[in-house]
C-alpha positions in Angstrom: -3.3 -81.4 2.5 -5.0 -84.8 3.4 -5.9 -83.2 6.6 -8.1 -80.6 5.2 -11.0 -83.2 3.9 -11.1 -84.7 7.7 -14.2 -82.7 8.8 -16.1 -83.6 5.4 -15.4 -87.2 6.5 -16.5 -86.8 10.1 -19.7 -85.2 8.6 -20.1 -88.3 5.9 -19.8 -90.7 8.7 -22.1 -89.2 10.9 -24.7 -88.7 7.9 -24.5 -92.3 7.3 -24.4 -93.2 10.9 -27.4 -91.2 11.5 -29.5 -92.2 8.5 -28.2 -96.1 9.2 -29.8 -95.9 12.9 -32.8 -94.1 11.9 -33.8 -96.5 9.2 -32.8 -99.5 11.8 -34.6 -98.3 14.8 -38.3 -97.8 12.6 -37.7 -101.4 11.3 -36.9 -102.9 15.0 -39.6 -100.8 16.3 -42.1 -100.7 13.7 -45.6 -103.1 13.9 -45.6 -105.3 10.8 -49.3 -106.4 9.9 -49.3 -107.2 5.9 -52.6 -106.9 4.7 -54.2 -106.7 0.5 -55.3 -103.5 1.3 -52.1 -102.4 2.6 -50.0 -103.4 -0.3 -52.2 -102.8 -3.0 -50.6 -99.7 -5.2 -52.5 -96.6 -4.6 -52.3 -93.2 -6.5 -54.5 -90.1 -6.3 -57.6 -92.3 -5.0 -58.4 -94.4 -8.4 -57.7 -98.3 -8.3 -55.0 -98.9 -10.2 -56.2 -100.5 -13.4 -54.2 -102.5 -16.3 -50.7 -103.4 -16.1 -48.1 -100.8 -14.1 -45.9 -101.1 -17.5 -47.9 -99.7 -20.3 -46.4 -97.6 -22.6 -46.9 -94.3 -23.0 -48.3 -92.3 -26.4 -45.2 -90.8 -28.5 -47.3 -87.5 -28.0 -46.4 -87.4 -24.7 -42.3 -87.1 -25.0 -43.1 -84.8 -27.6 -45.2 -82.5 -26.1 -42.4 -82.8 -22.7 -39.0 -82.3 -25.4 -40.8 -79.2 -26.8 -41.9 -77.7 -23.7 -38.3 -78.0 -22.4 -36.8 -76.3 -25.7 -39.1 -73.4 -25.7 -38.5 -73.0 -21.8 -34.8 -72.7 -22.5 -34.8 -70.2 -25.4 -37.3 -68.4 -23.2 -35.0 -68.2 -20.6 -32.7 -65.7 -22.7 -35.3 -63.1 -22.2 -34.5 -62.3 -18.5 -30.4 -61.8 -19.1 -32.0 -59.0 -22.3 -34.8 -57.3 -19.7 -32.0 -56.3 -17.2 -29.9 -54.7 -19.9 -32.6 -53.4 -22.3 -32.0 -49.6 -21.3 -28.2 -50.2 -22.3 -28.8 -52.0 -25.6 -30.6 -48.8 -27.2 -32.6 -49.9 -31.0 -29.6 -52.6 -31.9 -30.7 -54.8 -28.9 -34.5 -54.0 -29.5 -34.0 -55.4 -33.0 -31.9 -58.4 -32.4 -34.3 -59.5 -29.5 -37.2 -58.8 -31.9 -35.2 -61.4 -34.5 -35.0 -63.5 -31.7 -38.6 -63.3 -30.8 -39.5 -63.7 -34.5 -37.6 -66.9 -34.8 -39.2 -68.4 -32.0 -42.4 -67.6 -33.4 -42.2 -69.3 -36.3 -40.3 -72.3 -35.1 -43.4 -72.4 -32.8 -46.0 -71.7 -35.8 -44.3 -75.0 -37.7 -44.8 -77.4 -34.9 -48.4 -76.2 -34.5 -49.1 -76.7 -38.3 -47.2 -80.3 -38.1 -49.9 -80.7 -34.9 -47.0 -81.5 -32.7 -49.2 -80.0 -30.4 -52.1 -82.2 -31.1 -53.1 -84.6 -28.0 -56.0 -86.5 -29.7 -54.3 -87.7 -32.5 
């Protein structure tokens, strides 16, 4: 049975071996001319301002936890489209419950201004 993962660890080894040489040969090779400008941080072509470890506004995880909820229950909807013709009016009205329960779970987080960026 041993003999069966042998490949997998030829592969592995060559990965590695590969990878290893790759990354070795650019450093060897490679010119290495330090400069400021060359290891300043840069991002999207603005100076970075301020210190790299400021925190971020509560808002934020908020806004990114919600978005992820929503974009799970929504994904429930594709599995329902492919079978809607066999469902006849049950699965019309328990996806319309569905829907409706969304909706309102989105409603309350709107009126709690969840959704609010400037607060």
């Amino acid at each position: 049975m041993p003999g069966v993962y042998i490949p997998i660890l030829v592969h592995f080894i060559a990965v590695v071996a590969l990878a290893g040489g790759m990354l070795g040969l650019s450093w060897w090779v490679g010119v290495r001319r330090p400069s400021k400008e060359k290891l300043d941080p840069y991002e999207c072509g603005i100076p970075p301002v301020g210190d790299a470890r400021g925190s971020f506004s509560v808002s934020f995880y908020l806004i990114g936890m919600i978005f992820i909820l929503f974009e799970v229950e929504a994904v429930f909807f594709y599995p329902w489209a492919v079978v809607f013709k066999s469902l006849k009016w049950s699965g019309f009205i328990e996806m319309s419950l569905y829907i409706a329960i969304l909706l309102a779970g989105y409603i309350y987080i709107w009126k709690k201004g969840a959704l609010d960026w400037t607060r």
